[in-house]
C-alpha positions as CSV (number, residue, x, y, z in Angstrom):
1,X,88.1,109.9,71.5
2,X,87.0,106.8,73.8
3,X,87.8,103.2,73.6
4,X,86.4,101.3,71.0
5,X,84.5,97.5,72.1
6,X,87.3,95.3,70.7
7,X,89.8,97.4,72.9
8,X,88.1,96.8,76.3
9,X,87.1,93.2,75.5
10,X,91.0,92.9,74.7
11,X,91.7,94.5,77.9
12,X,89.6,92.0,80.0
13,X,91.6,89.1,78.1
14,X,94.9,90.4,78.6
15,X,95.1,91.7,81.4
16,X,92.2,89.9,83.6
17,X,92.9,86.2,82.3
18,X,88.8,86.3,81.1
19,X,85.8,87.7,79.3
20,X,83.3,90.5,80.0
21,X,80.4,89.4,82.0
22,X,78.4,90.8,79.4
23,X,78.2,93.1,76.6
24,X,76.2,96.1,79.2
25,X,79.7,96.5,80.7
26,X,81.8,96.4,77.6
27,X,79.3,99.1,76.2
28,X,79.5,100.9,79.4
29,X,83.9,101.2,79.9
30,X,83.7,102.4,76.2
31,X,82.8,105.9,77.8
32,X,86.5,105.4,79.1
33,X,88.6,108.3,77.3
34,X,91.8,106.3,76.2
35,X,94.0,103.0,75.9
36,X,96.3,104.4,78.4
37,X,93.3,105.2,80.6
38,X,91.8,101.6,80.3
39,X,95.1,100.3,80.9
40,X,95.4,102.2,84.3
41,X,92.2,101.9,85.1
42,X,92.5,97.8,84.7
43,X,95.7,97.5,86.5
44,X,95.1,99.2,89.2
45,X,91.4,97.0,90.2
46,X,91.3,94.6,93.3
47,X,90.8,92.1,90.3
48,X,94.3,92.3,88.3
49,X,96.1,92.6,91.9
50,X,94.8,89.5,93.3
51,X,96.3,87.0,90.4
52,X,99.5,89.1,89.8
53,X,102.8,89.1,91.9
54,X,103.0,92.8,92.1
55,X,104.6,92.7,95.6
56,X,108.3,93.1,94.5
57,X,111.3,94.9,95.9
58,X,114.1,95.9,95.1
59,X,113.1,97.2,91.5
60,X,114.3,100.3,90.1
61,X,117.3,100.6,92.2
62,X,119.6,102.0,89.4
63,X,117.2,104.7,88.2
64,X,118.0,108.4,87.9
65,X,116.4,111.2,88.9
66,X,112.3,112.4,88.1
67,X,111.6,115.6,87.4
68,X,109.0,116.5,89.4
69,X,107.8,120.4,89.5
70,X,105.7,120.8,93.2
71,X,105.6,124.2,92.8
72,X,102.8,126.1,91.4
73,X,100.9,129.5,91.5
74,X,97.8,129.5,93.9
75,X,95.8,130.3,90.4
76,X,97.4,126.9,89.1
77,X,96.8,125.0,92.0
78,X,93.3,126.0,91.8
79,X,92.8,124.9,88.1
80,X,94.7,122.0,88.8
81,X,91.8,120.9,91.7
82,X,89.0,122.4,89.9
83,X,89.7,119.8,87.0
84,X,90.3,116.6,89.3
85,X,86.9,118.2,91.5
86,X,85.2,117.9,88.2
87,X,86.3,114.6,87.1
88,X,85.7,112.9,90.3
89,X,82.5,114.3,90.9
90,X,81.4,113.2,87.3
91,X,82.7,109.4,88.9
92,X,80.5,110.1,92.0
93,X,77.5,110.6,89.7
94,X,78.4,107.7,87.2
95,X,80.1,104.7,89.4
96,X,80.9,105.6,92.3
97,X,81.8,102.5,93.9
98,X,83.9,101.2,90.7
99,X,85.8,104.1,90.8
100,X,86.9,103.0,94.3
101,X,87.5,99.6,93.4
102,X,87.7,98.8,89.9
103,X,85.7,96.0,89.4
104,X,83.1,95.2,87.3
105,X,80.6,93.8,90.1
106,X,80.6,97.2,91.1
107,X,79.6,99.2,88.3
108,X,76.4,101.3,88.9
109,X,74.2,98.4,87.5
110,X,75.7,95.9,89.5
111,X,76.5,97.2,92.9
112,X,73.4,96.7,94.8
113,X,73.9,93.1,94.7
114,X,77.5,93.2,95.8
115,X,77.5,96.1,97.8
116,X,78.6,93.9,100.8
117,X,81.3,92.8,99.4
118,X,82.5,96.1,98.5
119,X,82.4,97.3,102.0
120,X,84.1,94.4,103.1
121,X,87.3,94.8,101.3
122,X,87.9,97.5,104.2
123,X,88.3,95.4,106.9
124,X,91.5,93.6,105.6
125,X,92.7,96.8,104.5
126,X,91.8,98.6,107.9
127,X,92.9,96.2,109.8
128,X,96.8,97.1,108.1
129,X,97.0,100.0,109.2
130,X,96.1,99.3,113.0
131,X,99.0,96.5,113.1
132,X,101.2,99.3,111.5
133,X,99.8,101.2,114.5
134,X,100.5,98.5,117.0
135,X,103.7,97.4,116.3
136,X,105.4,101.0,116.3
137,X,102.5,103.0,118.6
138,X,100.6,100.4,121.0
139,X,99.1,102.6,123.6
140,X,98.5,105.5,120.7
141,X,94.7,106.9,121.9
142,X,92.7,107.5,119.0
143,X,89.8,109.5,119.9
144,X,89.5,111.2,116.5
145,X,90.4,109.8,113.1
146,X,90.0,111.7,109.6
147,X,89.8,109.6,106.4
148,X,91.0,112.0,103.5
149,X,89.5,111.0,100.3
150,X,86.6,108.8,102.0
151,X,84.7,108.2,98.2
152,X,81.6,106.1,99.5
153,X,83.3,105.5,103.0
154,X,84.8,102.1,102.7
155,X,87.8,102.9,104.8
156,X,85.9,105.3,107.3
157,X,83.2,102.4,108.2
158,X,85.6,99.5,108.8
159,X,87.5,102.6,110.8
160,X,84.6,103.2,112.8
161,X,84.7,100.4,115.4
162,X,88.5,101.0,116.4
163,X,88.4,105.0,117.0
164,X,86.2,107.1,118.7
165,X,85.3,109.5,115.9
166,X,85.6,109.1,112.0
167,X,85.3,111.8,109.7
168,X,85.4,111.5,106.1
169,X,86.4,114.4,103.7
170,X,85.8,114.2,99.8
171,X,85.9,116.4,96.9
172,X,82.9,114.6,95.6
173,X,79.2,115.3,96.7
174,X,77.9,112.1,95.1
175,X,80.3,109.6,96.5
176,X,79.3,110.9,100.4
177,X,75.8,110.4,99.2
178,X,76.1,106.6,99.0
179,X,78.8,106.8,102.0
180,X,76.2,108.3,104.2
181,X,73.4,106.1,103.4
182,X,75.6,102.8,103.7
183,X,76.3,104.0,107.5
184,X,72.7,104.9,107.9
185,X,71.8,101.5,106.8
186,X,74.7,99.6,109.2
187,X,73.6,101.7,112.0
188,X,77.4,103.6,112.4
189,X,76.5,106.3,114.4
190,X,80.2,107.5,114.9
191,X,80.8,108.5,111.4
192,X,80.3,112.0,109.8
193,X,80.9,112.9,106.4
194,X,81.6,116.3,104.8
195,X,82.7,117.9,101.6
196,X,85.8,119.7,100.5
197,X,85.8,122.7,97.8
198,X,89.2,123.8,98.1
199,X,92.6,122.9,99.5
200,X,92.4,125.4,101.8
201,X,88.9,123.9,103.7
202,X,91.2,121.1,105.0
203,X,92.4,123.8,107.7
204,X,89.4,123.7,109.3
205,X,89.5,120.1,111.0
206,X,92.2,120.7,113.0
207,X,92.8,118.2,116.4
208,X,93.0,114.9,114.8
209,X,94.9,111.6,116.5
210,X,94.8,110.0,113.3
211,X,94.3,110.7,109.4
212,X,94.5,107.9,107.0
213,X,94.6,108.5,103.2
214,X,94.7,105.5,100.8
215,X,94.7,105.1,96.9
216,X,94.0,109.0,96.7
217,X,96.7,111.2,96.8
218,X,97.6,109.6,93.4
219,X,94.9,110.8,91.6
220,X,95.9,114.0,91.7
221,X,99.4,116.3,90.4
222,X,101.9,117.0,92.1
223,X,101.8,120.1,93.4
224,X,98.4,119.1,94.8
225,X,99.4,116.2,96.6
226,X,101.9,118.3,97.8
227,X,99.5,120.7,99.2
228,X,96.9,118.1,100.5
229,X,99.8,116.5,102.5
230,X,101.0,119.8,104.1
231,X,97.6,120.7,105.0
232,X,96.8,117.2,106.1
233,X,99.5,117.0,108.7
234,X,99.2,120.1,110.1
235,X,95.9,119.1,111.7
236,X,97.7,116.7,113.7
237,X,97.2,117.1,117.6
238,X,100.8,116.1,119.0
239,X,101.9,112.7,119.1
240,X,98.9,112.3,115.9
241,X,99.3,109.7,113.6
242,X,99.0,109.8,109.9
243,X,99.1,107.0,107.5
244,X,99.1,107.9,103.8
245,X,100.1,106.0,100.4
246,X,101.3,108.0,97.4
247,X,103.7,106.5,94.5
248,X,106.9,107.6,94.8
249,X,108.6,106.5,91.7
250,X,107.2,105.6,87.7
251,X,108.8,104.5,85.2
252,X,109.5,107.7,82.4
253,X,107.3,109.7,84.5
254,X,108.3,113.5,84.7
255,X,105.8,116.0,85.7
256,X,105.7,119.9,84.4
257,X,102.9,122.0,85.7
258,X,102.7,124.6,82.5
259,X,102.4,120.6,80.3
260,X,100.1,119.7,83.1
261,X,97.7,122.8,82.3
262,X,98.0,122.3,78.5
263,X,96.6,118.9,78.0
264,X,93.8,116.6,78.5
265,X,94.3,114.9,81.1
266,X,92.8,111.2,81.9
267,X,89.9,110.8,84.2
268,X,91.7,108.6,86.7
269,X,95.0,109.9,86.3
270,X,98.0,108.3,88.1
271,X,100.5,110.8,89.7
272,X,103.5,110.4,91.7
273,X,105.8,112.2,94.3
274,X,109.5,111.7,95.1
275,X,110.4,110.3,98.4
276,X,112.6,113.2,99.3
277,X,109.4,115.9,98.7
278,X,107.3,113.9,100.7
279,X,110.2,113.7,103.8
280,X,110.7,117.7,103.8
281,X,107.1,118.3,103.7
282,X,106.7,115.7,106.9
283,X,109.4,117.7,108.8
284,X,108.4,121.2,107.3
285,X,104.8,120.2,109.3
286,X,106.6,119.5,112.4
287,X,106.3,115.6,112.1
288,X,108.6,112.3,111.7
289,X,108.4,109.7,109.6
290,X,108.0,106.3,112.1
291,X,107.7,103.5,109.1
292,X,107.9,103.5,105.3
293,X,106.6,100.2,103.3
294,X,106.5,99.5,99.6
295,X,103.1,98.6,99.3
296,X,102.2,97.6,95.6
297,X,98.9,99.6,95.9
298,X,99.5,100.6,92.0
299,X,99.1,97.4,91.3
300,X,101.6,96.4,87.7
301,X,102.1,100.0,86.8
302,X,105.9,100.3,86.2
303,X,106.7,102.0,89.4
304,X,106.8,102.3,93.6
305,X,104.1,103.3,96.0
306,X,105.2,103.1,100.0
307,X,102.9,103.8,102.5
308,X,104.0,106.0,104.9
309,X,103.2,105.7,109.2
310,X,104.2,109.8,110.7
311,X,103.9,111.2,113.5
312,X,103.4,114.5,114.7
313,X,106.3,115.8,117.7
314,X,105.9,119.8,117.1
């Protein structure tokens, strides 16, 4: 059952601070599945962050333990990624670049005229990760960079100009569409794109100096993040560098994989992965963590999200 017209307007009020732009865009979120879908989907856009103090530490300091299965059977991991493959390529076909950034400017109708704006949003973000670089690996050489999770190549494109080679992977055909025809039009010539079916296909672009992989992994359960991270960092050439954002912690969040595969899940569903999984699976791929920040990038969900900076040694 979708949202009804009164519940996104309400959502816009509450939680933006204003109205709709118009009634095309109320009509078109009510294809949205839930509240609790609309409520992530709003709180986690550029919008919401922007006017809300969502960068605070220190929070959730006295709170137990999540269960968290990672585990799974290679059949269950492969229904688990055939669902999120299907939902994200359904966003690909729909809005691509909202489902990036939610936003209403760029909803399908809407994005031609803001299209530069969209893009531009990378170069802030981009420009993050190099200081995080910088300040802990100065003369790193960064030949050839992998951006996991591209969607229409936001990150990859502002990438471009800083490495020597950008590759972005997605699970979504439509989204490397538009990311291929926004570098065609910019004249990046140092930018491929290419399309993931299966966990597994990640093994085949091995020899990367850096991976990057932002607002992604928590989209999908835990036992695939899991995966996706091992597989990830193996492709590491020594000394690589990977940079990669997932929520640790949320608030009543447990996660069971046989609950998982039993339900509905949302469209844009919001996943997280205890800090002490994602530090074995760093030093089960050979690597070290070099810097961990809370980052805020789940904007007033009640929970954590730390980026992490690792490097390979092994």
């Amino acid at each position: 059952m979708s949202v009804s017209d009164d519940e996104v307007r309400w959502a816009y009020r509450m939680l933006l601070g204003r109205e709709p732009e118009s009634e095309r865009v109320v009509e078109e979120q009510t294809t949205i599945r839930d509240r609790e879908q609309l409520r992530q989907i709003f709180m986690n856009s550029s919008e919401y962050r922007s006017h809300t103090s969502y960068r605070l530490v220190g929070r959730y300091l006295e709170a137990g333990p999540s269960i968290v299965e990672v585990d799974c059977s290679p059949q269950e991991l492969e229904r688990m990624l055939s669902g999120i493959s299907r939902e994200w390529t359904g966003f690909g076909e729909r809005d691509p670049h909202w489902s990036v950034l939610v936003n209403d400017k760029f909803l399908m109708p809407n994005v031609r005229a803001h299209e530069d704006e969209f893009y531009a949003t990378g170069i802030p973000d981009v420009a993050q990760l190099l200081a995080m670089i910088g300040r802990n690996r100065p003369s790193a050489q960064l030949a050839r960079a992998l951006d996991f999770g591209c969607g229409v190549g936001r990150l990859s494109l502002a990438l471009a100009p800083h490495v020597g080679h950008v590759l972005g992977l997605d699970i979504s055909a439509p989204h490397l569409v538009w990311a291929r025809e926004r570098s065609s039009k910019a004249g990046i010539s140092n930018v491929t794109f290419d399309t993931i079916s299966t966990v597994n296909d990640i093994s085949r672009y091995n020899g990367q100096d850096l991976i990057i992989s932002m607002i992604v992994l928590q989209h999908n359960p835990p036992p695939v993040m899991a995966t996706i991270l091992l597989q990830l960092l193996g492709l590491l050439t020594p000394g690589g560098l990977a940079i990669f954002q997932v929520p640790t912690f949320l608030e009543g969040y447990s996660f069971s994989v046989a609950d998982y595969l039993a339900a509905e899940q949302p469209s844009m569903e919001m996943n997280a992965l205890p800090q002490s999984v994602i530090f074995e699976l760093i030093y089960r791929a050979g690597c070290r963590p070099v810097e961990v920040r809370e980052d805020g990038r789940i904007g007033a969900t009640p929970g954590l999200s730390h980026t992490f900076l690792v490097e390979r040694t092994a």
